[in-house]
Each structure stands twice: as structure tokens, then as C-alpha cells.
N, C-alpha and C positions, 0 to 999 in steps of 0.2 A: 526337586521333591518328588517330582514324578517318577522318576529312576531309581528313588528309592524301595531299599529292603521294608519299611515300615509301610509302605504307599503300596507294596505288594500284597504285604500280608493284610491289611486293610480294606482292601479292596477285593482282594477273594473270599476274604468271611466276610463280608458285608458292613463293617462297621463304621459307627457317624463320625471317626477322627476329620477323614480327608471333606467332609461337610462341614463339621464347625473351623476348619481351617478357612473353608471357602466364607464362612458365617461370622468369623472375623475379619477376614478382607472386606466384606459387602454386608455395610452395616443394613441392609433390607431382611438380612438374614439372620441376625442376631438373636432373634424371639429364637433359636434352638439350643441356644447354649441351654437348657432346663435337659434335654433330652440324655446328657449325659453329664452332670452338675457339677463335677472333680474338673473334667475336662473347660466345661463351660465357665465353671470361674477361674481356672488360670486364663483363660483368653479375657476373660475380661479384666484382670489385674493388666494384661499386655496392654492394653487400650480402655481405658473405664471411661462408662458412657451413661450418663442417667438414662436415655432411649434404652440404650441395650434391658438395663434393669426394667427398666417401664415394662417392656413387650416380653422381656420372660416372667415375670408378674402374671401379665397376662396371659401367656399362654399356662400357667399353673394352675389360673382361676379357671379357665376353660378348662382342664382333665376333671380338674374336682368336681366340673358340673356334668361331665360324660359320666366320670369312676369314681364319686365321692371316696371311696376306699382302698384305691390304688396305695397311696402310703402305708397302710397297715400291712399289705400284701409286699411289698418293694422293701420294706426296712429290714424285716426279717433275713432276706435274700440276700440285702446289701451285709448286714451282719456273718452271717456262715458263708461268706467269701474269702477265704483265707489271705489270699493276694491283692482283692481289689481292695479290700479294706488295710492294705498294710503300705504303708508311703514309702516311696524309692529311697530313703531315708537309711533304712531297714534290710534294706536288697544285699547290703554287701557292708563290708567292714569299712572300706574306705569310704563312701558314700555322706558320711558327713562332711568331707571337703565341700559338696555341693552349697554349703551353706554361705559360702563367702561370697552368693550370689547376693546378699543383703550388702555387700559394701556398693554393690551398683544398683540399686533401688533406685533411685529418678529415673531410670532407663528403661523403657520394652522392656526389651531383653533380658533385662536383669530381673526384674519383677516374675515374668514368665519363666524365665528356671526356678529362680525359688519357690514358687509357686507349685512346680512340676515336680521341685524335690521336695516337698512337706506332703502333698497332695497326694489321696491312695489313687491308685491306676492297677490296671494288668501289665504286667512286665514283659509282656512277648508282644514290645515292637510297637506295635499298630497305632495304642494310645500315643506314643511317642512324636506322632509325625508333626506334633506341632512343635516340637523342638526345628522344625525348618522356617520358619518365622524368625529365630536367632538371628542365624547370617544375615550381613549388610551389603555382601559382596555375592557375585556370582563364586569366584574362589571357595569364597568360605561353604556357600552353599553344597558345591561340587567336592567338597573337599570332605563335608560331614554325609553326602552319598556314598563316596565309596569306600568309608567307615563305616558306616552302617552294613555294607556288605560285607566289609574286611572284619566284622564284626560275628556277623550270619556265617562266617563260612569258619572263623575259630570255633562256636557254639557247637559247629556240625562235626568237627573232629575231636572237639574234646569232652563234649555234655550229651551229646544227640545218642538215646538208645539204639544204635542198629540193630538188635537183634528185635527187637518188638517193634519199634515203629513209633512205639507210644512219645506223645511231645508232652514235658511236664514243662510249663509256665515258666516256673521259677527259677527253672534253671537257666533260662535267658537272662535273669536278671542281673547278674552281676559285668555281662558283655553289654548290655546297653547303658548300664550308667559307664562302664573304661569306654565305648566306641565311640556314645551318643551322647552322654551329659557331659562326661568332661572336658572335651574337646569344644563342646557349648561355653560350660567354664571358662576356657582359654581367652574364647572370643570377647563372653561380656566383661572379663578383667581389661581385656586392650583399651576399650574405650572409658572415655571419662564420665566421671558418674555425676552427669548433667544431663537434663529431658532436651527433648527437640525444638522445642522452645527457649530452652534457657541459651542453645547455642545461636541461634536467631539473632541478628545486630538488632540493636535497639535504637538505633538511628542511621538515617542515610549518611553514606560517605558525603561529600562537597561534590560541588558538581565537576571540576577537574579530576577528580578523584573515582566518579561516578564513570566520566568517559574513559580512563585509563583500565579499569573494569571492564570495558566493554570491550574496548580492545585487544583485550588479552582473553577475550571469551568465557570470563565466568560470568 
């Protein structure tokens, strides 16, 4: 995640992706998911947690008592966003594919792309990085970095204005759902769409059975 293109861009404009990642791993952190709320409830669809709700609750009721009027000021803004208000849904023609993330719903994974393809975001990248939470595998992990760059570097020879400089948004959009969501896709279709618990044994082997287990190092 760290090598990644989205963990770059991220991280040089300042923004809270690569923290509510961290705020999903280390439930002490969770009161932030409110700070950016598209973001913060796909991470809680990946993990729901009545704490998590409790403490961003709370941290709501705290701004209301600094800025009672922060929301009237913030809705307007969220409105005349052209891109954050528009779900990756929208981004590209193919993009409705994303939706077959609903046949793996008991799953993280599953939950959390669907979530990320209904949900508005900015499409250049950054909001993205919690598509690295998907992979189960180092592979898979490694494997959705250097798409994500193999990504970054088609955008830069086919979309990127050289002569001005100027970066429009949206034009990323259609290279991260082909580099970044679908290749997510792939993943959460491989596995079976059963939570971490339901794969769980629901009784111990025998105890012949138990040492033969141990033996063999699972």
C-alpha cells in the first residue's frame, strides 16, 4: 500500500484516505471516520462496529458544539462538487460491472467495493487507497500496486494535458475503476461469499484428529 500510486498522491496533498485506513485497522481510531463520511462509512460497511458508531456520534456532537453551523456551510460545497458528489458508478460506461460486488456481501471485501462503487469520492486516486484493504494476499496486494501505477502511467500518455499542465479529475476516472476496481472485482468474486466466521469450525476435531493437525502444522 505504501508503494502505491494512490498512497503517493495521498500523501503529498495531505489527505485523510491513508488515516481512516489506519482508523480502520486500530479500532481507537475510528471516532474519524465522520471527517470524511463517503469514505468513513465504506470502512465501516468493511467492519461494522457499534463503538465505531458510538464515537463518530460523538465526535459530530462535539463540532456541533464548537461550529453549530458547520453543516449549513459544508452542504452547499458538498452539492457544487461535480465529481465528489458523482459515484464511481458514473465514472465510465463499464463501471456498472462493479455491482456484482453484491453477490459477495457476507464478505469485507465485498461489502467495501460495493460500497466504494455506489459511494461519491474524487476519482484521482488518493480516495482510492482503501481499495488496499481488499487483498488477502501479499500477491494480490503487490499485484493491485503495480496497476495502480500501470494505471498512472497509461493516464499520463493518453489523458494528461502536456501542454498546460493543468490535471482535470475526471479524467483519471475511467483508469482507476479498469486498474483499481476491477482487478478488486476479480479478487472478491475468487472467494466464497461466506464472513470470517461462518468459515470458522463450529466444533473441535477428536482428539486423534486434533494431534494429527498438529502434526502437519496447521
Amino acid at each position: 500500500m505504501l508503494l502505491s500510486w494512490p498512497f503517493l498522491v495521498a500523501a503529498g496533498n495531505g489527505q485523510w484516505a491513508p488515516i481512516l485506513v489506519a482508523a480502520a485497522l486500530l479500532p481507537g481510531l475510528q471516532w474519524l471516520y465522520p471527517v470524511k463520511p463517503q469514505l468513513g462509512l465504506a470502512l465501516w460497511l468493511w467492519r461494522p462496529s457499534w463503538r465505531a458508531l458510538a464515537l463518530s456520534a460523538l465526535l459530530i456532537a462535539l463540532s456541533l458544539l464548537v461550529r453549530p453551523a458547520w453543516p449549513l456551510h459544508w452542504w452547499p460545497i458538498a452539492r457544487t462538487s461535480s465529481y465528489v458528489k458523482s459515484p464511481v458508478l458514473s465514472f465510465a460506461w463499464f463501471a456498472p460491472v462493479l455491482l456484482l460486488a453484491a453477490l459477495r456481501w457476507r464478505t469485507p471485501e465485498g461489502r467495501l467495493l460495493l460500497a466504494m462503487a455506489i459511494l461519491p469520492q474524487t476519482p484521482f486516486a488518493y480516495d482510492q487507497l482503501v481499495l488496499w484493504l481488499i487483498p488477502r494476499t501479499h500477491r494480490e496486494a503487490l499485484n493491485l500496486t503495480w496497476l495502480s501505477w500501470a494505471g498512472f502511467g497509461a493516464w499520463l500518455l493518453i489523458k494528461f494535458d502536456w501542454h498546460t499542465g493543468i490535471v482535470r479529475l475526471t479524467t483519471w476516472a475511467p483508469y482507476v475503476i479498469a486498474f483499481l476496481f476491477l482487478p478488486c472485482l476479480v479478487m472478491v468474486l475468487r472467494h466464497p461469499n461466506i464472513s470470517p466466521g461462518d468459515a470458522w469450525p463450529r466444533s473441535l476435531p477428536e482428539t486423534s484428529d486434533a494431534q494429527s493437525l498438529g502434526k502437519n502444522g496447521v
